[in-house]
Residue, then its C-alpha position, 0 to 999 in steps of 0.5 A: x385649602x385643606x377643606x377644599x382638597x378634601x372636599x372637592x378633590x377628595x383627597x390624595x386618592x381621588x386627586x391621583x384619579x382625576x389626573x390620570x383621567x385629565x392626562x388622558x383626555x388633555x394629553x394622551x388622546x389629542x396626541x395620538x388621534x387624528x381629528x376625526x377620531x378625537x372628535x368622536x372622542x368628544x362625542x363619547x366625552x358628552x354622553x359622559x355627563x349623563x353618566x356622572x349625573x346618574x352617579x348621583x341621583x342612581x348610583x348614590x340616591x338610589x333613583x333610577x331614571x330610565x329617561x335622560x335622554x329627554x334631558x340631553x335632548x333639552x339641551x341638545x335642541x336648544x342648542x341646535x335651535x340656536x344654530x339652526x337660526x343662525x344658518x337661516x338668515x335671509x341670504x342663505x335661504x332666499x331660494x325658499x318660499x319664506x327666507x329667513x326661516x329654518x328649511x324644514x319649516x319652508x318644506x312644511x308650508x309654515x310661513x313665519x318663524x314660531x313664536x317659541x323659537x324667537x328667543x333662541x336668536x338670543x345665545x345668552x338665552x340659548x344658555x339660560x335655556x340649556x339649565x333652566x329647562x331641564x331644571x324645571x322639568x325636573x323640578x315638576x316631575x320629580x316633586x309630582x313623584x317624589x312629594x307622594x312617595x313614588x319611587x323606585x321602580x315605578x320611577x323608572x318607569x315614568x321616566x320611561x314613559x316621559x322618554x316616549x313622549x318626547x319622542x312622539x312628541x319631536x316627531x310629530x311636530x315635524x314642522x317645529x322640530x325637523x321630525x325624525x331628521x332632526x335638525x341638521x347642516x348646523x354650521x356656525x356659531x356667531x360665524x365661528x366655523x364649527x365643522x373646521x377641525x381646529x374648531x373641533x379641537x378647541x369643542x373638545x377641550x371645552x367639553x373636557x373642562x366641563x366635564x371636569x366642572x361637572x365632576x368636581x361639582x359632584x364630588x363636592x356634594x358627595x363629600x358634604x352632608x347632602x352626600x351621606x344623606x344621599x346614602x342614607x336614603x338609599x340604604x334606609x330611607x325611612x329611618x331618615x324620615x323619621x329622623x326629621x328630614x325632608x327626603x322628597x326634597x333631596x331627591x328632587x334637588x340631585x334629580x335637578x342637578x342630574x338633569x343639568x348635566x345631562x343637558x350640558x351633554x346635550x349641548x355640547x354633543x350638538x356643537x361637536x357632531x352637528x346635529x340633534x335628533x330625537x334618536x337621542x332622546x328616546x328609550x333606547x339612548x336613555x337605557x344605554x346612558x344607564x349602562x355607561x354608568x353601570x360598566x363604569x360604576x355607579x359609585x364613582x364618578x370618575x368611573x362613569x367617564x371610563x364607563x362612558x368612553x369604553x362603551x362607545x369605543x366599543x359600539x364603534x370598533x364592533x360595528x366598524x370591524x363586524x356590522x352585522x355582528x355588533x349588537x351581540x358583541x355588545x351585549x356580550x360586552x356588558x353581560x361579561x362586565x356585568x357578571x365579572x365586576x358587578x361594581x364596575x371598572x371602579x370596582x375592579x379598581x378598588x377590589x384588585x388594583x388598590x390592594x394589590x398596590x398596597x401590598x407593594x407599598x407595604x413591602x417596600x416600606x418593610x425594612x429588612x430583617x436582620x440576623x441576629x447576633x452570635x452568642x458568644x463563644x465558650x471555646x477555649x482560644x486557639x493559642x493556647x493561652x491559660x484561663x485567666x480564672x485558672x491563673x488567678x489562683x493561689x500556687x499550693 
């Protein structure tokens, strides 16, 4: 129990933090929001996956991807493709040229259902497919870098790339995909109504306790040897190498791991909002996915949720209150942030709050100095009584 308080929880610290983030999303935020503000709230919640995700592979591994987006829109799509099909049964869509197929694929003169959207009729391999996928091409992209020692910046920019790709790709494809649209009027799963707001409340908890898995699962892996090695790549990844282990293929196993959240992410974002399109999927989302790691600090995973959810609330508020001033507020946000506390919220935490709680623990702990005793006195008693050194003298 010890190991798994440390290990997992990481300790009385780390166990503090995670509850006061669960009071948070559990207790505080469906107390004081109404439905549709705690769904965007959910919404917020499912973009915090990519950020914990990049925790890990940036912020520890010291691989920065600057195309998640294409891993939450792996899991987003196929997970919209699931409930796509759902709502395309024959009834519903007998008005059509060809029932029984999704409207977009009617509007573009396909006449039978893909063969590549078959097995999404199936919601266990609708979930399979939310892992395995981004897995893979993560495992694929990563070991073609990796395995011939490209990194760093030149990374970035391949994932930038592949982000692109997606993009062209799901918008080209306007008969398979939807296109720019995307796929929406996404309304049940297995006849659970989605859009009801009891429906959205019970989502939201389930992103919550996912989120939590996530977080656990990292924080498992930072605690363990992987975690120091991790480190010690970033910092020195040579010395590791020479050191006898295999560094492209810690890389491409983090990488893997941050891809899955990212596309649990995704998923969960489809189910809460209720549609997926590829402008969550592009350059633009992916970068902002780095800055809710980068507000939050990428050296906490608890962090990035704050990151996740302050950034967003931000977006929101800013282009409610000012829409034609948001962008620059925004950018102002994270210049600030940026420039103040370059390790992020966390590192605010660590650098001001912990010491400064510290040092009042100190304080209360301290007991009290006491003054010290009086020496005692050498003046002769007040009544007048005799020395007794004196009247034990012999009389002459």
């Amino acid at each position: 129990m010890t190991a798994i308080y440390k290990n997992v929880f990481g300790g009385k610290q780390g166990m503090i933090g995670l509850l006061i983030l669960a009071a948070l999303i559990f207790i505080v935020l469906p107390g004081l929001l109404d439905a549709f503000r705690l769904n965007l709230v959910g919404k917020y919640l499912s973009y915090a996956f990519v950020a914990v995700g990049l925790v890990l592979c940036w912020g520890y591994g010291g691989i920065l991807s600057l195309g998640q987006g294409v891993f939450f829109g792996i899991g987003g799509y196929a997970m919209a493709m699931f409930l796509k099909l759902e709502a395309s049964d024959p009834i519903t869509t007998k008005i059509q040229s060809t029932p029984g197929i999704p409207d977009f694929m009617d509007w573009n003169q396909i006449t039978a259902l893909p063969l590549m959207w078959e097995p999404f009729k199936s919601f266990s391999f609708t979930l399979f497919a939310i892992i395995a996928v981004p897995t893979l091409l993560a495992f694929i992209l990563s070991t073609a870098m990796f395995k011939r020692r490209v990194g760093d910046v030149y990374f970035a920019i391949v994932t930038q790339a592949v982000a692109l790709i997606a993009t062209v790709l799901i918008i080209g494809q306007q008969g398979y995909t939807g296109g720019v649209n995307g796929m929406t009027d996404l309304k049940t799963l297995h006849g659970w109504d989605i859009r009801e707001d009891s429906s959205r409340l019970i989502l939201y908890y389930i992103c919550g306790v996912l989120l939590f898995g996530c977080i656990l699962f990292g924080q498992f892996l930072l605690k363990s040897k992987l975690g120091k090695l991790l480190i010690a790549m970033r910092d020195k990844e040579d010395r590791v190498r020479f050191s006898g282990y295999d560094v492209a293929s810690f890389k491409v196993f983090v990488f893997c791991v941050a891809a899955i959240f990212s596309s649990i992410g995704g998923a969960m974002f489809t189910l809460q909002v209720g549609f997926m399109s590829p402008s969550l999927v592009g350059i633009i989302p992916s970068i902002e996915m780095v800055i809710f790691a980068a507000v939050g600090g990428r050296m906490s995973l608890i962090g990035a949720v704050y990151g996740s959810l302050l950034v967003n609330y931000g977006k929101s508020v800013f282009s409610e209150t000012f829409p034609e001033l948001w962008l620059y507020l925004m950018g102002g946000l994270f210049i600030a942030v940026v420039m103040a506390f370059p390790n992020g919220l966390a590192g605010l935490w660590e650098s001001h709050v912990q010491p400064w709680l510290a040092k009042r623990k100190a304080k209360k702990e301290t007991p009290p100095i006491s003054a010290p005793p009086a020496p005692p006195s050498s003046t002769p008693p007040s009544d007048g009584g005799s020395d007794p050194a004196l009247s034990a003298q012999p009389a002459n």
